[in-house]
N, C-alpha and C positions, 0 to 999 in steps of 0.2 A: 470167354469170347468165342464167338459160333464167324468162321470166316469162311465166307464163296466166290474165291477167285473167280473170275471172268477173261481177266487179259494181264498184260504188258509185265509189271510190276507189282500186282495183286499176287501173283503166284511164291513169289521169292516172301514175301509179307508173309502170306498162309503160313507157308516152309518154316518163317523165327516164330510165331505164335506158337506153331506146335513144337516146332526144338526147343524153347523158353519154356514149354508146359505151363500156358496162359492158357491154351486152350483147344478147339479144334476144327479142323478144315476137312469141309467137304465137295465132292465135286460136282457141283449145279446141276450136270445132267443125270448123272447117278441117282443122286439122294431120294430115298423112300419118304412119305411120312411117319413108316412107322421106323427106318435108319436117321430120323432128324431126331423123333422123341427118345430113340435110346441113346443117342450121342449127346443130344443136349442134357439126360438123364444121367449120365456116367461119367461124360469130361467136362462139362459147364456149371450144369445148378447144383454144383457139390459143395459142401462145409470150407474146403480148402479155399 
């Protein structure tokens, strides 16, 4: 799971997704395309 907080309640979500290692949050205005392809690359489309 790829999560992009924006507001309220989205943020504390991001936060259990990554502390449960379900998956990873990035921050909307930050994110590269080429910082989406290695994140989706490393913590999402993996075996696990």
């Amino acid at each position: 799971m790829l999560v992009e907080p924006y507001g309220n309640g989205q943020f504390f979500n991001a936060k259990r997704v990554v502390t449960l290692n379900l998956g990873a949050a990035v921050h909307p205005k930050k994110i590269t395309p080429d910082g989406l392809a290695k994140i989706l690359e490393t913590k999402v489309l993996t075996n696990e």
